[in-house]
C-alpha positions, 0 to 999 in steps of 0.5 A: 861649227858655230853660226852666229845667231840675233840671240847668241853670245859672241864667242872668241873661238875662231868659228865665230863665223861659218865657214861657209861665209869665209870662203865667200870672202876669201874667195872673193877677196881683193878679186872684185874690183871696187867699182863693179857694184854700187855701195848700196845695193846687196851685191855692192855689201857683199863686195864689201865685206870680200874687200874689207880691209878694217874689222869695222866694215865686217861688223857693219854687216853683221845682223844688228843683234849682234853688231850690237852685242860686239860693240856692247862687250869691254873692249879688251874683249872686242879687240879681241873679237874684232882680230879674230874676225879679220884673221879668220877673213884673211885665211885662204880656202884650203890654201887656194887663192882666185884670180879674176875669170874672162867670164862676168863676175867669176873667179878662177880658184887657184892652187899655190901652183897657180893651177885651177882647181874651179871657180866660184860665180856670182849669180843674178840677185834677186830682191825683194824689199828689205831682203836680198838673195845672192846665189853663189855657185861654186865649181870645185869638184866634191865641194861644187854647188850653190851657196845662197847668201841672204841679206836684209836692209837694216839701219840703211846697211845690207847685213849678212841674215843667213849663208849655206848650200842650196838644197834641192827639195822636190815641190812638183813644180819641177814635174808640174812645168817639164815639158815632155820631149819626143824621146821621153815620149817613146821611152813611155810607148817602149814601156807600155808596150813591155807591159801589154806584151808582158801581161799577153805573155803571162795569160798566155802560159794559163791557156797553154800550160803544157807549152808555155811561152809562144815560140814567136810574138805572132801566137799572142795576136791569135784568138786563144780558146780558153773555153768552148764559147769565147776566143781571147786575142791577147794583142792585136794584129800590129804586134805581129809586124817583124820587125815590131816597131813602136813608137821609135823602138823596135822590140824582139822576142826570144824564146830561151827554153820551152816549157815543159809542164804546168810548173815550167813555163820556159823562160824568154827575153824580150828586148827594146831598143832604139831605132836610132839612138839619141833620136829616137829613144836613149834608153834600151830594154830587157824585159826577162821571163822573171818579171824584172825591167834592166836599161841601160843610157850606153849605146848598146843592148841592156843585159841582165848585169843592168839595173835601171836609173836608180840603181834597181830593176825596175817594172812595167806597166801591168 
């Protein structure tokens, strides 16, 4: 895909233009009715260039550079690129045509069959001086997304500067700004209770290697005696409650098989789940004797066959 640059040579191939800025204007094409947005403002060139109906209209919106550059070429050859351009605008995008939305400055794509297919929405301006963004969100299934167009004022006229996807790119401001709701909140407490229980759990197979893992949460609240001059409460008493409740979750402990030496600690499942879905928490929790965090987003309890958000087992607090 060939894009025009201030310092490149027109080419006559038929992507002179991204095809990205045609489907802007085919999309847009005889949809925008002529009085919606004032000549001289941004949006007012972009329907412009949508409505152009003479190849003259498309190149006065063309960075200078280049309007200067077609203007300068023999004219055999400028008629030549001059057809190409509005051949290349009056193509249809993947044979969809639009028509008008009842939504303000959206357009419903449309197949040959007249069913829609998406739609393409013109979003707020934002200007700033000489030079203009224009957001264009397309929803189209695999080719939805935000397409920005940038304009800049030169010679009086609003020309087209650069056009493509938005990317998404992580700057911290997101994290920076995001307000942490109530369930988040106990999603955390749910975790960091994990690992407390976790950490009591592994220290807890180091005092009792014969047995390994405590039959019930309740042992781990008890004073250990590793040595003959101190006592180790691993939890407090709070972990003792049956049910265990935190913050929203209530959480269970079920010893799978005991130990049965130093080299056998037993394996155990340690569960956290939402009192009340959707309100108190929207994830669920399996924490397995083999260190590995499973959770599940469905209304139900995590199970070894879940990974975690990102595809992966995750961890706890340790």
């Amino acid at each position: 895909m060939l894009k025009l640059k201030p310092n490149s040579k027109p080419n006559l191939k038929p992507n002179l233009i991204s095809n990205r800025l045609l489907v802007v204007a085919s999309l847009l094409s005889f949809s925008m009715p002529v009085y919606s947005f004032q000549a001289n403002t941004p949006q007012g060139a972009l329907e412009e260039i949508a409505t152009a109906d003479k190849p003259e209209i498309l190149v006065r919106h063309l960075p200078e550079p280049i309007q200067k550059k077609i203007d300068a070429l023999p004219r055999p050859k400028k008629l030549e690129v001059l057809a190409q351009l509005m051949q290349m605008k009056a193509e249809q995008f993947d044979n969809c045509t639009v028509r008008p939305s009842n939504a303000a400055n959206t357009w419903d794509i449309v197949d040959q069959d007249g069913s829609r297919k998406g739609s393409v929405t013109l979003e707020n301006a934002f200007i700033s001086g000489l030079d203009a963004l224009l957001p264009l969100h397309f929803d189209s299934g695999e080719n939805s997304g935000t397409t920005i167009v940038i304009l800049h004022l030169e010679d009086s006229e609003w020309r087209v500067q650069s056009f493509g996807r938005w990317l998404k790119s992580d700057t911290g401001l997101t994290k920076l700004l995001h307000e942490t709701t109530e369930i988040e909140k106990n999603e955390e407490a749910a975790q960091n209770a994990l690992g407390a229980i976790n950490r009591a759990l592994f220290n807890y197979v180091q005092f009792h290697p014969k047995t390994g893992y405590p039959s019930r949460l309740k042992q781990l609240t008890l004073a250990q005696r590793p040595g003959y001059f101190r006592r180790v409460q691993l939890l407090d008493e709070s972990y003792s409650a049956e049910p265990l409740i935190i913050s929203g979750y209530e959480f269970s402990y079920l010893l799978i098989m005991r130990g049965n030496g130093p080299d056998e600690n037993g394996t155990f499942e340690l569960r956290a789940s939402p009192t009340e879905f959707g309100k108190t928490g929207a994830k669920s929790f399996l924490l397995a004797s083999q260190g590995l965090l499973r959770s599940t987003r469905e209304n139900r309890p995590a199970t070894e066959d879940d990974s975690g958000d990102d595809g992966e087992p995750g961890s706890v607090p340790y």
